[in-house]
C-alpha positions in Angstrom: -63.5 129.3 31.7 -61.3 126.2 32.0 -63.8 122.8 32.0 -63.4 120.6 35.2 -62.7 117.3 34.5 -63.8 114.9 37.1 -61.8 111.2 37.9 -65.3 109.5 37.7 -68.6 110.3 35.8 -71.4 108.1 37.3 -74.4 107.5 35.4 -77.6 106.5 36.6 -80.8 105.9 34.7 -83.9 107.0 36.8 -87.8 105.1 35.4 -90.0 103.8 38.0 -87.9 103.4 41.4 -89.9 105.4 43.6 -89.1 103.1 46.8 -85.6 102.6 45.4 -84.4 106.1 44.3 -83.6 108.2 47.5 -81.6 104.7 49.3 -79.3 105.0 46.0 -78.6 108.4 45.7 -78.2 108.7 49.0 -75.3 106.5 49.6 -73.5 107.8 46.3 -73.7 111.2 47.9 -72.0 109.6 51.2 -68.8 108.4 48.9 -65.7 108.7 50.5 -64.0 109.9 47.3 -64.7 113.1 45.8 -63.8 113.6 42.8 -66.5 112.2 40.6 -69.6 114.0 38.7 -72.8 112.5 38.9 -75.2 112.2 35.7 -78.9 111.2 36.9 -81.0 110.7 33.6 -85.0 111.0 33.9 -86.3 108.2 31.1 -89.5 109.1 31.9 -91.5 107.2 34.0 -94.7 107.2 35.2 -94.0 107.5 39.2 -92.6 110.0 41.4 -89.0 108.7 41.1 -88.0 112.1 39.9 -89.9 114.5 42.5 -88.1 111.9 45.0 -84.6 112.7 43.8 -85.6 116.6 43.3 -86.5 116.5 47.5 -82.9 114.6 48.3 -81.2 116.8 46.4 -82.4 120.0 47.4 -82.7 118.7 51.3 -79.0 118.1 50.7 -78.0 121.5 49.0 -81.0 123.5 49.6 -79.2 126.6 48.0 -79.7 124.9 44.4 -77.6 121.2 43.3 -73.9 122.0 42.4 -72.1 121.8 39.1 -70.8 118.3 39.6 -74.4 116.8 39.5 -76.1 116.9 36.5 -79.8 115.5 35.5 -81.0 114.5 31.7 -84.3 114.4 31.0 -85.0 111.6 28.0 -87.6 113.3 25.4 -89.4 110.0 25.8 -88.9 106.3 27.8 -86.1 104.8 26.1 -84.7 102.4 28.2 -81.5 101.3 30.1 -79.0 100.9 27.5 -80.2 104.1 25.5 -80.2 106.1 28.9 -77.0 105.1 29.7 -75.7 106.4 25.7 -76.7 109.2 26.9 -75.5 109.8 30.0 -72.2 108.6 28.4 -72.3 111.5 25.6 -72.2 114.2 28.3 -69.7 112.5 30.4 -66.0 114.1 31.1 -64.7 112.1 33.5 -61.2 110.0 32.9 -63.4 106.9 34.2 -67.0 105.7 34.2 -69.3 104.1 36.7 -72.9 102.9 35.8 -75.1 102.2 39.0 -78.4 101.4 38.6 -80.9 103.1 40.5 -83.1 100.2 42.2 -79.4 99.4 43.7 -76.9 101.4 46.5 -73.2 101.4 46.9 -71.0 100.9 50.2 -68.8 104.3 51.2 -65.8 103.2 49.6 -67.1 101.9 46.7 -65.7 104.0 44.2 -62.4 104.6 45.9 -61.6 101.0 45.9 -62.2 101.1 42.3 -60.1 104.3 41.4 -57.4 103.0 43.6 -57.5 100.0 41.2 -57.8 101.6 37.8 -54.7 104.2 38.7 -52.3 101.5 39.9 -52.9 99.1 37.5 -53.3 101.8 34.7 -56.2 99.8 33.7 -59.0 100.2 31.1 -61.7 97.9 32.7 -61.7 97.3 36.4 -63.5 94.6 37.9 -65.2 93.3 41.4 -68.1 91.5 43.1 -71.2 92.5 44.7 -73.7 91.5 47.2 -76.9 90.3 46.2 -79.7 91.7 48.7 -83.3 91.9 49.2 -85.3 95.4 48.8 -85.1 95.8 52.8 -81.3 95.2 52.8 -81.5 91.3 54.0 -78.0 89.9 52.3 -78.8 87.6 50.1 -75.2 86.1 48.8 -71.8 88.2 47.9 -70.5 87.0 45.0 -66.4 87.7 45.3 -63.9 87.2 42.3 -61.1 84.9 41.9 -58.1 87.6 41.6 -55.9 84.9 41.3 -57.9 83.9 37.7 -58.2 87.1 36.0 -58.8 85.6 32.1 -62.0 84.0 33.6 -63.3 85.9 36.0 -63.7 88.8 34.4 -66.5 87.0 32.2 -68.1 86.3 35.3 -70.6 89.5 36.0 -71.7 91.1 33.1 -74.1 93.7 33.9 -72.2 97.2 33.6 -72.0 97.8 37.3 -69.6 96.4 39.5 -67.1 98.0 36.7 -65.2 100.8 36.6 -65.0 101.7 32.6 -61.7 104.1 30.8 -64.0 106.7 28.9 -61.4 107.2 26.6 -61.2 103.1 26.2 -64.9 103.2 25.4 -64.8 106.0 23.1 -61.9 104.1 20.8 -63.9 100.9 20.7 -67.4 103.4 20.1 -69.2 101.0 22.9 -72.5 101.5 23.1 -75.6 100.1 24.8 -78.0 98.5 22.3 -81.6 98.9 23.2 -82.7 95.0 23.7 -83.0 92.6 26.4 -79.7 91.9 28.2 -78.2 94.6 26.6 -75.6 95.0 29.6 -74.2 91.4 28.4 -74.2 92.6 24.9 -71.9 95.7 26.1 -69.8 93.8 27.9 -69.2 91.2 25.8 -68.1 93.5 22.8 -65.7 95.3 24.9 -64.4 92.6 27.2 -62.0 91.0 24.8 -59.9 94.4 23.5 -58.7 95.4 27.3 -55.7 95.5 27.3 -55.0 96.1 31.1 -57.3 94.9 33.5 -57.7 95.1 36.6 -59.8 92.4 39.5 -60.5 93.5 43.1 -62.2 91.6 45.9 -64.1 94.1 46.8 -68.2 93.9 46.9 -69.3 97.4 47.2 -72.2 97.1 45.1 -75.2 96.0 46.2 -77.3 94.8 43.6 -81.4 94.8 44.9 -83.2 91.5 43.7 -86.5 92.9 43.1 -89.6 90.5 42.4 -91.1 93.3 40.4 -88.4 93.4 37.8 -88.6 93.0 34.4 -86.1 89.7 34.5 -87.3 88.2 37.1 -91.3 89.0 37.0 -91.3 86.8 34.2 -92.4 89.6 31.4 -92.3 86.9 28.5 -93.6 88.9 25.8 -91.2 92.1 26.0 -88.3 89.5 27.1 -89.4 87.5 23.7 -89.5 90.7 21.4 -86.2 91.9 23.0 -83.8 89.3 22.4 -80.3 90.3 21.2 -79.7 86.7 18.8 -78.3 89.0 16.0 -76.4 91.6 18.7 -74.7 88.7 19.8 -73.7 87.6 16.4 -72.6 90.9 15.5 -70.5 90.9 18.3 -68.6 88.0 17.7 -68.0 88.9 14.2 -66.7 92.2 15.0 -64.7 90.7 18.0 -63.0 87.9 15.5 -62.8 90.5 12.2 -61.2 93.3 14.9 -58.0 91.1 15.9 -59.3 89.7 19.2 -56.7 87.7 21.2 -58.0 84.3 20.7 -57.5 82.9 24.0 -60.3 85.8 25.1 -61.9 84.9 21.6 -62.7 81.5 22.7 -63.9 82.9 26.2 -66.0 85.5 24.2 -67.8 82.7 22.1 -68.7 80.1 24.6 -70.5 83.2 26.4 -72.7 83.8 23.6 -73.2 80.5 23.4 -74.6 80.7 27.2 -76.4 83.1 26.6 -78.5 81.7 23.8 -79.2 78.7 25.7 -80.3 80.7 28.6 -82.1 82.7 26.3 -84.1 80.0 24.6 -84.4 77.3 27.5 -85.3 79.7 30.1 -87.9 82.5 28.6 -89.0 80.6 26.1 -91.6 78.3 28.4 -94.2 79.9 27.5 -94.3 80.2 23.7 -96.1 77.9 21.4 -94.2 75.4 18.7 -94.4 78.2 16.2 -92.4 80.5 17.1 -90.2 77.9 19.2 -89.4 76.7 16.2 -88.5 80.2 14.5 -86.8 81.5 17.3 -84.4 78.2 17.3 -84.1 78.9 13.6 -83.0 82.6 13.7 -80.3 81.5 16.4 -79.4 78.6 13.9 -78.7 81.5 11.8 -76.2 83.5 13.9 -74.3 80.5 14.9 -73.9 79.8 11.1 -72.8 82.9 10.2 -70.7 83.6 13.5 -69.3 80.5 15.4 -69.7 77.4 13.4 -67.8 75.2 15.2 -69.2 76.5 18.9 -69.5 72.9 20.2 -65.8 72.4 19.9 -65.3 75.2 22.5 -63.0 74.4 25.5 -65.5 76.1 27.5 -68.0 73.9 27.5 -66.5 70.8 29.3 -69.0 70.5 32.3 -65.4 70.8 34.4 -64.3 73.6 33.0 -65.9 77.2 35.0 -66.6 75.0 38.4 -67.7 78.6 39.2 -70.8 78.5 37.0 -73.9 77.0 38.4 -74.1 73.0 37.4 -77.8 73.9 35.4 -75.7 76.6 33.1 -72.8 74.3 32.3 -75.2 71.0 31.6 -77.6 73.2 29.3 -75.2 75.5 27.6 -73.1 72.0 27.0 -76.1 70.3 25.7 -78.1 73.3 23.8 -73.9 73.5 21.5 -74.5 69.9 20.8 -78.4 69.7 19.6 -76.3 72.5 17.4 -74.1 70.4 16.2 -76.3 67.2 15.3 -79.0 69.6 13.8 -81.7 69.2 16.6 -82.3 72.4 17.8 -85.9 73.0 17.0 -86.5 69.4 18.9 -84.1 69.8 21.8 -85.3 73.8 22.9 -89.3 71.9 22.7 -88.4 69.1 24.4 -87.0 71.2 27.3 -89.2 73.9 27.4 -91.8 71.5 27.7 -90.6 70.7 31.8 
């Protein structure tokens, strides 16, 4: 029996999105294109988000789900980035789509981005989204410059809004680590070794801002335990030692640099001196052994992404030079203390 191979695998993780669930599934079902698999996987959680998709589904084929959609069940909760691994190891499709599953897509979502990745032959495609509240209130759409590809396509770094080459991925052995941020992480380490990329307008995705979230319910203590400071240096090691084109270098670097002053000036309000002062050390640590000279980045020019918010190019600017002049322990304190 021949396999069939599919133009898109989409992957969604499944853990506690009871009111979320059925809106998702629902509109990747409704897709104007066709040709994709669908790969659901169960992480275990502790609501009925699973007994909701079982009802869709067989409401929808009440004769039993067909071949093209497929559910894992995770032996135990693992997370995003390790459901996603996994949902990637069973994947055959020429391209990959990761949609979360708090979040829903517009009809011709994934069209727009196979149109995209077949005429540009690309590895990574690229496009906005539209930032919503749980009821569907837009929030803001968040379009990308096609006209400044280099840049832009730093811009959003969670995996979806991205249409992903499997066989790119599989070359470069991209994985998801299992920390906080570990979207960024991925993206990051794959970013820079496209080779053909590809940026649409489009803002099919509609990314749910949910109160009740990890990020934004303020969760210090697993954010805190989670942080990627050595995934991050890892990455930009393997990025520099791998022949990365040094223009996207550059790019690459003052993004890690970002996001270890959001990482330490933002979560970190809460925490005493202590382990303030460790936490500034260990990042101390991988800029020493990974970007040594960070503070000479281009990037960090208050003028130079007028796209990024004012507070991230002030703090990232200032957090690279309490680098430089060995004041890290006192500039993170002296901040978090507002």
């Amino acid at each position: 029996m021949i396999e069939k191979r599919y133009q898109i695998s989409v992957i969604i993780p499944v853990y506690n999105v009871e009111k979320y669930v059925e809106k998702c599934l629902a509109s990747v079902l409704r897709q104007t294109f066709r040709n994709f698999e669908l790969i659901l996987v169960d992480d275990c959680g502790t609501d009925h988000s699973m007994s909701v998709v079982e009802k869709l589904l067989h409401g929808v084929f009440p004769n039993g789900s067909p071949d093209w959609i497929r559910i894992l069940h995770n032996s135990h909760n693992m997370g995003a980035g390790p459901s996603r691994n996994n949902g990637m190891d069973v994947a055959s499709g020429e391209y990959i789509a990761f949609i979360d599953s708090d979040d829903y897509i517009t009809e011709d979502y994934l069209n727009a981005l196979y149109l995209a990745a077949n005429e540009n032959d690309a590895d990574i495609v690229f496009c906005g989204y539209q930032e919503v509240e749980p009821e569907g209130k837009p929030i803001r759409s968040v379009k990308l410059d096609c006209a400044n590809a280099e840049t832009e396509r730093f811009r959003i770094l969670m995996p979806c809004a991205h249409l992903y080459r499997r066989g790119f991925l599989l070359r470069h052995q991209a994985r998801f680590p299992n920390v906080f941020s570990e979207d960024i992480v991925f993206n990051l380490s794959i970013i820079c070794f496209a080779a053909r990329t590809a940026i649409i307008p489009d803002t099919g995705y509609c990314y749910v801002k949910r109160q009740d979230s990890i990020t934004h319910s303020g969760n210090g203590y697993y954010i805190e335990r989670n942080f990627p400071f050595h995934e991050l240096s890892d990455m930009l090691l393997k990025a520099k030692n791998d022949g990365a084109r040094k223009e996207v270098y550059v790019q690459l670097e003052f993004e890690a640099v970002k996001c270890y002053a959001a990482m330490m000036l933002c979560y970190m309000r809460r925490c005493n001196k202590k382990r303030l002062d460790s936490h500034a050390d260990t990042v101390k640590e991988c800029l020493d052994a990974a970007a040594p000279r960070c503070y000479r980045n281009p990037y960090l020019s208050i003028t130079a992404i007028p796209s990024l918010p004012l507070m991230a190019r002030v703090g990232t600017y200032l957090f690279a030079k309490a680098y430089q002049f060995h004041c890290l322990r006192r500039f993170v304190w002296f901040v978090t203390r507002f």
